[in-house]
Backbone as a chain_set.jsonl record, in Angstrom:
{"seq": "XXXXXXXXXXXXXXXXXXXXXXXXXXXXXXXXXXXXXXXXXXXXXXXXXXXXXXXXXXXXXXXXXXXXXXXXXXXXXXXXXXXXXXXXXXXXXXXXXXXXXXXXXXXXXXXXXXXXXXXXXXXXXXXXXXXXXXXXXXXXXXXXXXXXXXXXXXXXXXXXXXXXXXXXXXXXXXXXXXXXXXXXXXXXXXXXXXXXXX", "coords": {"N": [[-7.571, -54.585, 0.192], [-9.768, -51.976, -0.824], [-8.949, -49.691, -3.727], [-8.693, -46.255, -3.587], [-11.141, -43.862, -5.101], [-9.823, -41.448, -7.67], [-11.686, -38.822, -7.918], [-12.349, -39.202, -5.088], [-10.078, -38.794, -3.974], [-9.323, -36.442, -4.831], [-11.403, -35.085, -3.629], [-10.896, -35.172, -1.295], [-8.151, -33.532, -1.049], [-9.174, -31.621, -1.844], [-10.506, -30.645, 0.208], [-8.847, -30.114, 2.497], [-7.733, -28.144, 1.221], [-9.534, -26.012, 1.485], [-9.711, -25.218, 4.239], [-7.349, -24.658, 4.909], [-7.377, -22.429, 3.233], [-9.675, -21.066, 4.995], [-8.482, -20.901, 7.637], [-5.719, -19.367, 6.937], [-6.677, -17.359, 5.808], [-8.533, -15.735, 8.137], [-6.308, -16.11, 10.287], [-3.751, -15.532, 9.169], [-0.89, -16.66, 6.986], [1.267, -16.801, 8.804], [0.636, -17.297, 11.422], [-1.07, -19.229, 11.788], [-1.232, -22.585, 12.031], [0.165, -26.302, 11.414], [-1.819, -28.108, 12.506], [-3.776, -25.937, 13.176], [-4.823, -26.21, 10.507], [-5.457, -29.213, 10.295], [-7.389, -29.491, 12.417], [-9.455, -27.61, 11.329], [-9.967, -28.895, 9.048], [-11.271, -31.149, 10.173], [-9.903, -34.054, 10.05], [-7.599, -36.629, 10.343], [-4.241, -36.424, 11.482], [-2.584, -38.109, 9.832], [-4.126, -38.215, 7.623], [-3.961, -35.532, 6.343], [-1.47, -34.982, 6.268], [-0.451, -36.576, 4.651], [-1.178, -35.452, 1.805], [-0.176, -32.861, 2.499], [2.881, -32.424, 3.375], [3.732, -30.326, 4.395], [3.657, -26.903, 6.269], [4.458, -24.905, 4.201], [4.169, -26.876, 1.999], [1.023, -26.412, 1.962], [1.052, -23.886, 1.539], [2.106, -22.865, -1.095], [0.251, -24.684, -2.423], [-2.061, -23.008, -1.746], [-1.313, -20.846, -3.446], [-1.292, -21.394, -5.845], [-3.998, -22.173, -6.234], [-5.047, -19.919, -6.005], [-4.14, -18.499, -8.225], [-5.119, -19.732, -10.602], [-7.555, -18.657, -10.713], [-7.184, -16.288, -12.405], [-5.557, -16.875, -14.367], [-6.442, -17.771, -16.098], [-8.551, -15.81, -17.003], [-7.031, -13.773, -18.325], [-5.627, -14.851, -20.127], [-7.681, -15.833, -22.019], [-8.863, -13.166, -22.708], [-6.479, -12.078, -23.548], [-6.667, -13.502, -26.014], [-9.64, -13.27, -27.111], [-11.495, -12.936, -29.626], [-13.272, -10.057, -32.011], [-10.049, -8.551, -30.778], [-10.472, -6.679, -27.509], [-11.439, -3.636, -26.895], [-8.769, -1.642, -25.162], [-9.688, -0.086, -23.164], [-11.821, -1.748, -22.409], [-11.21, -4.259, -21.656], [-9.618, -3.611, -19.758], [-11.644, -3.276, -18.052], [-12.797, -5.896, -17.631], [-10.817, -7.445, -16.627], [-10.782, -6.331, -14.414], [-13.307, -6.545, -13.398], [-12.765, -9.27, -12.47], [-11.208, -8.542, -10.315], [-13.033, -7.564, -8.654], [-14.827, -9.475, -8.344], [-13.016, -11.214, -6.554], [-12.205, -10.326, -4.118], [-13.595, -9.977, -1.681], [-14.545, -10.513, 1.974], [-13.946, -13.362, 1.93], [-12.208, -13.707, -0.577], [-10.291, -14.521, -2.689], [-8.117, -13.575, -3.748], [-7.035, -11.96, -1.819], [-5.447, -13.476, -0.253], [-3.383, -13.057, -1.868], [-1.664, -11.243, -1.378], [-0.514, -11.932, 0.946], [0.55, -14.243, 0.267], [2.689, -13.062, -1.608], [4.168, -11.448, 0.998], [4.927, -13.647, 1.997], [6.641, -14.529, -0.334], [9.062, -13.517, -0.584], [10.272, -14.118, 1.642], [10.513, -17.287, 1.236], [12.274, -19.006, -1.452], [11.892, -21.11, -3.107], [8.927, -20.38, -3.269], [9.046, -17.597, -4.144], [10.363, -17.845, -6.52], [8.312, -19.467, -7.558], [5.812, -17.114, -7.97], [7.079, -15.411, -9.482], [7.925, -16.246, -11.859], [4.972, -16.877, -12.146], [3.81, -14.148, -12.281], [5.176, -13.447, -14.757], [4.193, -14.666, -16.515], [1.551, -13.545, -16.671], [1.745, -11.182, -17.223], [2.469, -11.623, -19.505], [0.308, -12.399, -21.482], [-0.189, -9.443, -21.209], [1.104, -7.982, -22.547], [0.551, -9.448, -24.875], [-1.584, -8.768, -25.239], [-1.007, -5.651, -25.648], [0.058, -5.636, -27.7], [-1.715, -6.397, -29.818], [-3.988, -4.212, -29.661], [-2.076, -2.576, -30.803], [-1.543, -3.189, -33.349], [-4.11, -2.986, -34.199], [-4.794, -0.399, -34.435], [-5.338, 0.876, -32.257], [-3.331, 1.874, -30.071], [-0.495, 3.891, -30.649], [1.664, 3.298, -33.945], [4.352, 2.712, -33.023], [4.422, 1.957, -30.601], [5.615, 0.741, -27.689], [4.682, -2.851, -27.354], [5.639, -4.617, -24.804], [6.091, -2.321, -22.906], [3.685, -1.159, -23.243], [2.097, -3.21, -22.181], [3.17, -4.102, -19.844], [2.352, -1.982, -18.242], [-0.205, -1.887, -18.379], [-0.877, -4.717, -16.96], [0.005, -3.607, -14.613], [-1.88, -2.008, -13.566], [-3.334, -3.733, -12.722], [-2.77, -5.19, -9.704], [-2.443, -3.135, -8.446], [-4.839, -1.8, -8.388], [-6.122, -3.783, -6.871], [-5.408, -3.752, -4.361], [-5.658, -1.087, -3.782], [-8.182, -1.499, -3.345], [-8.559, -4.159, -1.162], [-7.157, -3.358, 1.003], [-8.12, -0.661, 1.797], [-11.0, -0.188, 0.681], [-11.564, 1.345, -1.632], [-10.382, 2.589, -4.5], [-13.88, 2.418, -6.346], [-14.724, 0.175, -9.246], [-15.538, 1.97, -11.364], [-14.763, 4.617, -10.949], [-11.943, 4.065, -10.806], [-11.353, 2.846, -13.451], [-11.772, 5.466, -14.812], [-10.469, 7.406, -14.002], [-7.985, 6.27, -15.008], [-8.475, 6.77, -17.83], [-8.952, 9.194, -18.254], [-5.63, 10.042, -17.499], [-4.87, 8.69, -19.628], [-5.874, 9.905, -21.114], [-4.798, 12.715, -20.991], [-2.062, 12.507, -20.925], [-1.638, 11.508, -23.622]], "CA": [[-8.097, -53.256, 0.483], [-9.927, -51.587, -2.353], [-8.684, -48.975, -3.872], [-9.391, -45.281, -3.227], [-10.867, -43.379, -6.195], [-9.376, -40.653, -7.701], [-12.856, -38.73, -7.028], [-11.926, -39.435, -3.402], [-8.207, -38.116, -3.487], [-9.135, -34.822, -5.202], [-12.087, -34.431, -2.947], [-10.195, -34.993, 0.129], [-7.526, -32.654, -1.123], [-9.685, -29.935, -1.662], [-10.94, -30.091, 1.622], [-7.334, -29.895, 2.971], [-7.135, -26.679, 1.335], [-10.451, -24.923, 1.52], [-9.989, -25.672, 5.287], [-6.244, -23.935, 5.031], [-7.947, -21.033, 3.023], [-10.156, -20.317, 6.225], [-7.894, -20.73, 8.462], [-5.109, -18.291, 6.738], [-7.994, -15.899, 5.511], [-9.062, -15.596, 9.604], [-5.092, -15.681, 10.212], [-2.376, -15.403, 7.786], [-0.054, -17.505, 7.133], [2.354, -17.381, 10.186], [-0.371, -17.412, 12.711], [-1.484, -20.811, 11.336], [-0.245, -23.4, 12.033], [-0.738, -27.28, 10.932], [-2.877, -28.239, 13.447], [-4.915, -25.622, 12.861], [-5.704, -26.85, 9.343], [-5.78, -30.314, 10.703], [-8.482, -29.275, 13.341], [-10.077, -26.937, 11.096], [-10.438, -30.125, 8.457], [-11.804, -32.54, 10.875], [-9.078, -34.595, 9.442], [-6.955, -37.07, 11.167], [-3.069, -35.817, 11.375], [-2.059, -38.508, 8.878], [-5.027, -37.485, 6.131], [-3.578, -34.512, 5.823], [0.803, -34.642, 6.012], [0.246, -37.563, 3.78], [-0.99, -34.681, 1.139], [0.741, -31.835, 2.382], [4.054, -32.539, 3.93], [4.556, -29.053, 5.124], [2.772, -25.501, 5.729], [4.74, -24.096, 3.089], [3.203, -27.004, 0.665], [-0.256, -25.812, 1.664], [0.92, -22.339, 1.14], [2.447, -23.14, -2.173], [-0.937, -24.813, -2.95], [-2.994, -22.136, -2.302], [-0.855, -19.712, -4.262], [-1.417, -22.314, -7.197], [-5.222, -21.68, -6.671], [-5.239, -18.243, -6.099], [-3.627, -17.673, -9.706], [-5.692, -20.402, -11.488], [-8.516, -18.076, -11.891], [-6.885, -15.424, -13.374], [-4.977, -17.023, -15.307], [-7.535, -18.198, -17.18], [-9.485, -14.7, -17.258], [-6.35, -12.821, -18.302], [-5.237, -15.441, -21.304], [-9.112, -15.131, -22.255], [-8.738, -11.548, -22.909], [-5.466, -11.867, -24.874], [-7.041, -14.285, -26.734], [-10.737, -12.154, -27.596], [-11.567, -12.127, -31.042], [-11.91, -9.996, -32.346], [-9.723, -7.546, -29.83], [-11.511, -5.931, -27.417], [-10.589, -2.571, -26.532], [-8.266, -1.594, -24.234], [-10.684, 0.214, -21.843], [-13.02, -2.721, -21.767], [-10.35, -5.066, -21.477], [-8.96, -3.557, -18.173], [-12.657, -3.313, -17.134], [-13.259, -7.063, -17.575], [-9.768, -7.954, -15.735], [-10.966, -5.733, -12.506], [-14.48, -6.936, -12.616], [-12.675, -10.406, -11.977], [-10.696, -8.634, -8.857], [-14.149, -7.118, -7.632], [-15.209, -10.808, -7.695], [-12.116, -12.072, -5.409], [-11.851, -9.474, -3.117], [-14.282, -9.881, -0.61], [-13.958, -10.9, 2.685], [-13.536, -14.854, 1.399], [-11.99, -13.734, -2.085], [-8.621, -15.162, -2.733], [-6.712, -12.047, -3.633], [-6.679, -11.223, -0.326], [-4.513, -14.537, -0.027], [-2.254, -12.645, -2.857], [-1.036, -10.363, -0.315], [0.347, -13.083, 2.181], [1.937, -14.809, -0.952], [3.92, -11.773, -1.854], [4.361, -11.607, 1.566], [5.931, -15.236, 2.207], [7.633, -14.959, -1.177], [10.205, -12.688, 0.031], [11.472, -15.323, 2.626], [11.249, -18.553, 0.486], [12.844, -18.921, -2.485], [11.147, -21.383, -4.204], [7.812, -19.722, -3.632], [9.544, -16.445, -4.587], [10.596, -18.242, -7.743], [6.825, -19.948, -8.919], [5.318, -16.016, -8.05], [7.894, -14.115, -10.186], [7.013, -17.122, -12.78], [3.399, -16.819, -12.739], [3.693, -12.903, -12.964], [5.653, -12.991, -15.848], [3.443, -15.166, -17.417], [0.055, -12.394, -16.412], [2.26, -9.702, -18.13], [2.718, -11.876, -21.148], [-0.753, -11.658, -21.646], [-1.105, -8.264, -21.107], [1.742, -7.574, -23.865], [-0.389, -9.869, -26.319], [-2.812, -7.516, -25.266], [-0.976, -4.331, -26.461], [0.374, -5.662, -29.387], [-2.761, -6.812, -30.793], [-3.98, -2.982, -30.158], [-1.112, -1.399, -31.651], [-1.627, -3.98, -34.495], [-6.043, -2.556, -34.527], [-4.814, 0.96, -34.764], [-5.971, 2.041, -30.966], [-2.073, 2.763, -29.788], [0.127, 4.169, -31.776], [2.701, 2.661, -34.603], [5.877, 3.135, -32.405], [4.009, 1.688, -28.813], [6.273, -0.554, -27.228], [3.842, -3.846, -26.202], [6.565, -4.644, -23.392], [6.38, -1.604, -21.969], [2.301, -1.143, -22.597], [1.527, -4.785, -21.395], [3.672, -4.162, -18.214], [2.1, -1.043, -17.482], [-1.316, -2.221, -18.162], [-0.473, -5.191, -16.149], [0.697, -3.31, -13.696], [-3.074, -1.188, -12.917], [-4.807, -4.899, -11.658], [-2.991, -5.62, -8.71], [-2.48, -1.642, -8.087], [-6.285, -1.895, -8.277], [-7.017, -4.71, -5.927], [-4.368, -3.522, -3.054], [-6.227, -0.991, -2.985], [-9.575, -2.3, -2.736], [-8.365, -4.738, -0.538], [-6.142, -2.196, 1.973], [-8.604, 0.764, 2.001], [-12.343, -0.503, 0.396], [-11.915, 1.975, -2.636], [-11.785, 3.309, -5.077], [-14.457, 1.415, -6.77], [-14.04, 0.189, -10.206], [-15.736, 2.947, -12.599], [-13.926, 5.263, -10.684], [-10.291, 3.808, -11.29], [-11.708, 3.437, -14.85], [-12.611, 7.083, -15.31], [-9.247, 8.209, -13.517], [-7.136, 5.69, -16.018], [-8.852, 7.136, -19.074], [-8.148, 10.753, -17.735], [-4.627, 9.569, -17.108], [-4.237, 7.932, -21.037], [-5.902, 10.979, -22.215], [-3.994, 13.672, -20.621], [-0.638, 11.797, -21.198], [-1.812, 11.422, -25.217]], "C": [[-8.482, -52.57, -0.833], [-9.419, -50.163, -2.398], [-9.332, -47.597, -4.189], [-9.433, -44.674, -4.503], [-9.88, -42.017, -6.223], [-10.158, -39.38, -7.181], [-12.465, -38.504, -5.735], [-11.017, -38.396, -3.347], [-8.335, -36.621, -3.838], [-10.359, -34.262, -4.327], [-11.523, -34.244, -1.381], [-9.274, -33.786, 0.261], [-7.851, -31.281, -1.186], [-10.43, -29.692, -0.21], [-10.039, -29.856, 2.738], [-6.894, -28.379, 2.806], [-7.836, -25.787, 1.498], [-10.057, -24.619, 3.207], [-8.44, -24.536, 5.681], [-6.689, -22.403, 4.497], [-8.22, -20.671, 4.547], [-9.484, -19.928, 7.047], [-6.595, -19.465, 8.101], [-5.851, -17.055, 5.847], [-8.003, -15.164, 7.017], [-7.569, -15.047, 10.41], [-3.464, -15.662, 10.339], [-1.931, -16.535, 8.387], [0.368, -18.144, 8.801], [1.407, -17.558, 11.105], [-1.252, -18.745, 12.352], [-0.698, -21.751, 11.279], [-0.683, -24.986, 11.438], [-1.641, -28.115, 11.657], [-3.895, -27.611, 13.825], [-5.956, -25.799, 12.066], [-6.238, -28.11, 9.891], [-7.242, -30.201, 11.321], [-9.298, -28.086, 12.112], [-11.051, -27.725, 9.678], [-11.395, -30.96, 8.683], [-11.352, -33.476, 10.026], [-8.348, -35.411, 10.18], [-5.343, -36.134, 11.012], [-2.408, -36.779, 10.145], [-2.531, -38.182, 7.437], [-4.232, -36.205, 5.736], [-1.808, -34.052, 5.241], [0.227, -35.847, 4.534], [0.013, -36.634, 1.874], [-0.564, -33.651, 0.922], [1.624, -32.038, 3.351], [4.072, -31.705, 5.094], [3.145, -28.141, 5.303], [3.244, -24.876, 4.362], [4.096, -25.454, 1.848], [1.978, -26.606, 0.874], [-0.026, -24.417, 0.921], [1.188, -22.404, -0.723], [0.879, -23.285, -3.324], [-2.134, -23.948, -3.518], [-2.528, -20.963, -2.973], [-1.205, -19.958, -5.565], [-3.213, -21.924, -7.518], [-5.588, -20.249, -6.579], [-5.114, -17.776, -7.458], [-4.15, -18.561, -10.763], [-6.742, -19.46, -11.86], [-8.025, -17.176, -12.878], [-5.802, -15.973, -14.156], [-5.367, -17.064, -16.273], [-8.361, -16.995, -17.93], [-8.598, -14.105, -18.022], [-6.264, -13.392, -20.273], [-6.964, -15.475, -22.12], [-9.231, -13.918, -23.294], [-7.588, -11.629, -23.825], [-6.07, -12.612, -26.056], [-8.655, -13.891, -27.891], [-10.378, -11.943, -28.956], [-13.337, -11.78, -31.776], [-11.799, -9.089, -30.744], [-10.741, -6.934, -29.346], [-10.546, -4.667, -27.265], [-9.961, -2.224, -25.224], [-8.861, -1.349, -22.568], [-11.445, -1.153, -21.252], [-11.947, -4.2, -21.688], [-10.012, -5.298, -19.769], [-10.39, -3.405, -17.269], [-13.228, -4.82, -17.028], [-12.178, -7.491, -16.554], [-10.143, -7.511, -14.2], [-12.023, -6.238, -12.505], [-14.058, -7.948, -12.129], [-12.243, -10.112, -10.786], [-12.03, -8.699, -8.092], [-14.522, -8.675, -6.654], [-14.774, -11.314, -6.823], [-11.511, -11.215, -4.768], [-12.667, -8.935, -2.257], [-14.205, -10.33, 0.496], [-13.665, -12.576, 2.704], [-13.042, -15.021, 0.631], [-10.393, -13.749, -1.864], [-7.777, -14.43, -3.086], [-6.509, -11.712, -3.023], [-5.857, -12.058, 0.041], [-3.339, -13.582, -0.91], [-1.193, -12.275, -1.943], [-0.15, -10.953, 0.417], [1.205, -13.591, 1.103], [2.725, -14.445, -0.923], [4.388, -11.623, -0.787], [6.01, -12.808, 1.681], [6.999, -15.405, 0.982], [9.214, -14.079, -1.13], [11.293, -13.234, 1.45], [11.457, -16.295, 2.18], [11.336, -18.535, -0.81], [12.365, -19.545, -3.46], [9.702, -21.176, -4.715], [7.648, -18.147, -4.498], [9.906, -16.747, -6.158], [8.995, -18.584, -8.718], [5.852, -18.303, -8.915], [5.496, -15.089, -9.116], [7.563, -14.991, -11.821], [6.017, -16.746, -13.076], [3.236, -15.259, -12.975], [4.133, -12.517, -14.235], [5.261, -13.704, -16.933], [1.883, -14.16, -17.764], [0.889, -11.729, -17.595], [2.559, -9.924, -19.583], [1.496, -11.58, -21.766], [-1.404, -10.315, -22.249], [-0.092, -7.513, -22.282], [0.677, -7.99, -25.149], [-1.293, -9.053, -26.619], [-2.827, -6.086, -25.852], [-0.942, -4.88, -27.778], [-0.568, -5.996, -30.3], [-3.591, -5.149, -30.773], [-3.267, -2.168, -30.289], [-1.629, -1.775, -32.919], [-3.651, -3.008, -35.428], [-5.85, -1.168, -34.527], [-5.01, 1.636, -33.417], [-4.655, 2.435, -30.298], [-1.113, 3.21, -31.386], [1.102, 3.381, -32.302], [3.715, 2.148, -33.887], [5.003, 2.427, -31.24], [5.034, 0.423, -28.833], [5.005, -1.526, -26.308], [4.665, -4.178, -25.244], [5.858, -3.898, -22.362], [4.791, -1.216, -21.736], [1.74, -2.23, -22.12], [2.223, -4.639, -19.85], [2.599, -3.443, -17.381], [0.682, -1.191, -17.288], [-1.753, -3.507, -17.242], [-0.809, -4.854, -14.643], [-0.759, -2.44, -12.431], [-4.043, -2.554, -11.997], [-4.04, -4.977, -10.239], [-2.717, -3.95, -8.083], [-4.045, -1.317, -7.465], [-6.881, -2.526, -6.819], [-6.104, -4.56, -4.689], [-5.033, -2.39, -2.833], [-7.524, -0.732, -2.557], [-9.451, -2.869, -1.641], [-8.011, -4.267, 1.472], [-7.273, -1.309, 2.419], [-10.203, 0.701, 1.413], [-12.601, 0.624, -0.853], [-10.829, 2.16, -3.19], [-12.517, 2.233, -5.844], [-14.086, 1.295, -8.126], [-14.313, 1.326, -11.328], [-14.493, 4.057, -12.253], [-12.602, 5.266, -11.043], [-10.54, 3.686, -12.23], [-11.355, 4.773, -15.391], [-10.731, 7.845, -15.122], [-8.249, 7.36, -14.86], [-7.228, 6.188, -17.317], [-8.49, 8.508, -19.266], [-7.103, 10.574, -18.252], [-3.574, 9.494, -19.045], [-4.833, 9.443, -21.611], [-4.952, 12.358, -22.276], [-2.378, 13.612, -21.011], [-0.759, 11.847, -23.077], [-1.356, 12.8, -25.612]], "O": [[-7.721, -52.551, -1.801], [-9.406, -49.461, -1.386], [-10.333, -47.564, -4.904], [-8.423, -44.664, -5.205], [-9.301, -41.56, -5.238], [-9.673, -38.767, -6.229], [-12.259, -37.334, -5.412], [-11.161, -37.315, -2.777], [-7.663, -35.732, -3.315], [-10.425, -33.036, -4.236], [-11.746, -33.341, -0.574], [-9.339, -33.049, 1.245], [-7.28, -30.246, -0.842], [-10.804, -28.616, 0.256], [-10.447, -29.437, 3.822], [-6.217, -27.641, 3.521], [-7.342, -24.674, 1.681], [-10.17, -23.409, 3.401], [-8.492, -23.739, 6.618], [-6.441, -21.381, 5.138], [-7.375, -20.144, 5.271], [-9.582, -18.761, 7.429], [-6.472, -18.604, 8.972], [-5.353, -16.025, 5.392], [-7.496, -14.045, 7.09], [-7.507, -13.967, 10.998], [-2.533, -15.735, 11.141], [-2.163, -17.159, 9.423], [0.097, -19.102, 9.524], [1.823, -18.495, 11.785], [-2.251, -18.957, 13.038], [0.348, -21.826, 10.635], [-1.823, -25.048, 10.979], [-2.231, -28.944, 10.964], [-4.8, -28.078, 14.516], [-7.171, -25.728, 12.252], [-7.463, -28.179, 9.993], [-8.186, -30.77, 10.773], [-10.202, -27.727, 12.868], [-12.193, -27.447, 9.313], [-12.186, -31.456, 7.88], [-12.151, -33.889, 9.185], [-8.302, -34.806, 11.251], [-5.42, -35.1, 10.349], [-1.636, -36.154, 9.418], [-1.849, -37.962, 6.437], [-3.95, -36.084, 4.544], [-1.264, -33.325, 4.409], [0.745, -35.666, 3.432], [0.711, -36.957, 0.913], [-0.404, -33.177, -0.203], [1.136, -31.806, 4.457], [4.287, -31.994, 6.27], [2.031, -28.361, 4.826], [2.448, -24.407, 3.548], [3.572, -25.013, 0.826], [1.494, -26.303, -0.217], [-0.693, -23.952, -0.003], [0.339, -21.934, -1.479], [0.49, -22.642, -4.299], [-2.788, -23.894, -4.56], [-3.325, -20.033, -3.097], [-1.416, -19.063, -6.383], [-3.665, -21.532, -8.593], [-6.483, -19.679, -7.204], [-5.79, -16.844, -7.895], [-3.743, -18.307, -11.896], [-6.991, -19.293, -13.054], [-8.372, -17.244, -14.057], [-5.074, -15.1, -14.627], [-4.91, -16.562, -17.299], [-8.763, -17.068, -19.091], [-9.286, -13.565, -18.889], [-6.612, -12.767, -21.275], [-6.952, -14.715, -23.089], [-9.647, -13.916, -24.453], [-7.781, -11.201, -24.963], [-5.835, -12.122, -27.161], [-8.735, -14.164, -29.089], [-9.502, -11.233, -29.45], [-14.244, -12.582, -32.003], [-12.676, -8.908, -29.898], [-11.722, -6.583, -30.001], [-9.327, -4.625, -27.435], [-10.581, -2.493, -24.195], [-8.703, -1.899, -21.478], [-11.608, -1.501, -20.082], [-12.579, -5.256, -21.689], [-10.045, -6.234, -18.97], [-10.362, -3.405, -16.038], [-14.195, -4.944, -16.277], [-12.652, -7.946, -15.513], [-9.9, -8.106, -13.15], [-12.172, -6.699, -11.373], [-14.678, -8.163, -11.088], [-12.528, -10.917, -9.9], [-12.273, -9.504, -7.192], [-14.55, -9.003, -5.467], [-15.512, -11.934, -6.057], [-10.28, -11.219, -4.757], [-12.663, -7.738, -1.971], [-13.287, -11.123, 0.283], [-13.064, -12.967, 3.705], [-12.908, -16.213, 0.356], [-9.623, -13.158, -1.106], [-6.606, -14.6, -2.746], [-5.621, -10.867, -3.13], [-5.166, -11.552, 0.926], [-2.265, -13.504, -0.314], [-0.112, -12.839, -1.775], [0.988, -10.499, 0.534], [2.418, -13.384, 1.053], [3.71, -14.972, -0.405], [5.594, -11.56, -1.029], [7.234, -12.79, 1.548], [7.982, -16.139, 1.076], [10.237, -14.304, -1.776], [12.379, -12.933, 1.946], [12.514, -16.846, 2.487], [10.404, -18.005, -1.413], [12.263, -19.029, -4.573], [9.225, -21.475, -5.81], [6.714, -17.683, -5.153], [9.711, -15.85, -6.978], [8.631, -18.239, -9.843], [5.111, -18.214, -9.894], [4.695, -14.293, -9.606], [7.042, -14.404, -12.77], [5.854, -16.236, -14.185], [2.488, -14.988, -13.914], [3.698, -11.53, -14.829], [5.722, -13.565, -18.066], [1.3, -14.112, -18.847], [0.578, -11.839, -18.781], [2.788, -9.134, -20.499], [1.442, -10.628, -22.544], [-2.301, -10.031, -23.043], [-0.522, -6.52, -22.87], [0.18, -7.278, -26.021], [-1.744, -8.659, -27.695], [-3.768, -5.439, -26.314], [-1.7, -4.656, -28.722], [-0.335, -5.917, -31.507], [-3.859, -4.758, -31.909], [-3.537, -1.004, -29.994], [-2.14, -0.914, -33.636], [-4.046, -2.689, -36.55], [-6.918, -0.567, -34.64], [-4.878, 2.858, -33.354], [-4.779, 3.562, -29.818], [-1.143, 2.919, -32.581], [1.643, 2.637, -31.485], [4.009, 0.983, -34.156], [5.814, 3.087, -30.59], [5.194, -0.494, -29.639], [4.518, -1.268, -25.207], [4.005, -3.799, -24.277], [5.26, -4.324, -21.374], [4.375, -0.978, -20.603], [0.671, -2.045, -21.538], [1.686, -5.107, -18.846], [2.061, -3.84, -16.347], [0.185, -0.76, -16.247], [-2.883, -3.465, -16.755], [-1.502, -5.432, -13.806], [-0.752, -2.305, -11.207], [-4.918, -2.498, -11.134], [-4.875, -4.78, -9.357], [-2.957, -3.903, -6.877], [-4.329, -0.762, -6.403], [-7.681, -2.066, -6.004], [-6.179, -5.531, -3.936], [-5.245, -2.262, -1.627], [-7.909, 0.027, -1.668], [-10.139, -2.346, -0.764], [-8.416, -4.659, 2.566], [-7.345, -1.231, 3.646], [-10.797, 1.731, 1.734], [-13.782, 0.847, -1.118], [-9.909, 1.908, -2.412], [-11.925, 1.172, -6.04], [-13.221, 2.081, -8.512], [-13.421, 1.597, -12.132], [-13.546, 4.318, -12.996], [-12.065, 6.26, -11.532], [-9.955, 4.628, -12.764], [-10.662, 4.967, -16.39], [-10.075, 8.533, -15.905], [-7.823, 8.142, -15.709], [-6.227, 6.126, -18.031], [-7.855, 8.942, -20.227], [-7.08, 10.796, -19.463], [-2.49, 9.889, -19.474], [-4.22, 10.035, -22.499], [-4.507, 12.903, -23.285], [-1.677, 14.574, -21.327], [0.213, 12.286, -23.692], [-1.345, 13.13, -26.798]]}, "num_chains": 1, "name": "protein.A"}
């Protein structure tokens, strides 16, 4: 029997999960079941357990792709040389929500994550993980403008990387929840916010 490429195995797999996207996009998690993916695949029942065991490994899965883009966008941005500025920093991080928060955009999966990670433990564990890897980021991010003069001497990066952090998924909950406010807007109000507080 010849052997299946790799090619093959990662194209099969992604059609295992785009197929689980739809189906817990359309709805959620618990209301999906694996026979929905199965049937929503056009997959046999073995094609598919033999790459995901469970629902919770699909779910797992797509939590894994949900946080691949931004991972990438976020470490990006810490990485910017030279520094950009803070403003245009947090306006590059939300243009990426705008991008994945439409009615097919995978932050809307976030939601169910956070969701589900509050009843299993080891999904509750790789979430609280991958957030505290975003927020590392977004420290590198102060401390390199404390370091360029735009916060002050004394700024704790901790506590401004959390808090700056803390405005994306604030942002995209509620985009997501309520269809506003748009992004200049939460801009304009954040800049208010830093100036009034200064």
């Amino acid at each position: 029997m010849p052997r299946v490429s790799d090619e093959h195995l990662a194209a099969r797999r992604r059609q295992i999960l785009d197929a689980a996207r739809r189906c817990f996009l359309r709805d959620g998690f618990h209301n999906t079941s694996m026979q929905d993916v199965i049937a929503e695949a056009g997959l046999s029942v073995g094609a598919v357990y033999r790459y995901f065991p469970s629902k919770n490994d699909l779910i797992t899965a797509i939590a894994q792709s949900v946080i691949g883009g931004a991972e990438t966008v976020f470490a990006e941005l810490a990485a910017a040389d030279p520094p950009l500025p803070l403003a245009e920093t947090l306006d590059r991080a939300l243009a990426y929500v705008d991008a994945q928060t439409g009615p097919d955009g995978i932050l809307r999966l976030a939601i169910q994550v956070w969701s589900e990670a509050q009843r299993d433990p080891a999904l509750a564990e790789f979430v609280a993980a991958t957030y505290a890897g975003f927020r590392k980021h977004f420290v590198a991010i102060a401390r390199r403008a404390r370091d360029a003069g735009e916060l002050p001497p004394d700024a704790d990066p901790e506590a401004v990387g959390a808090a700056l952090f803390g405005l994306v998924p604030g942002y995209f909950m509620q985009r997501i929840l309520t269809g506003s406010p748009d992004r200049a807007s939460y801009l304009a109000g954040v800049r208010a916010l830093v100036r009034r507080a200064g």
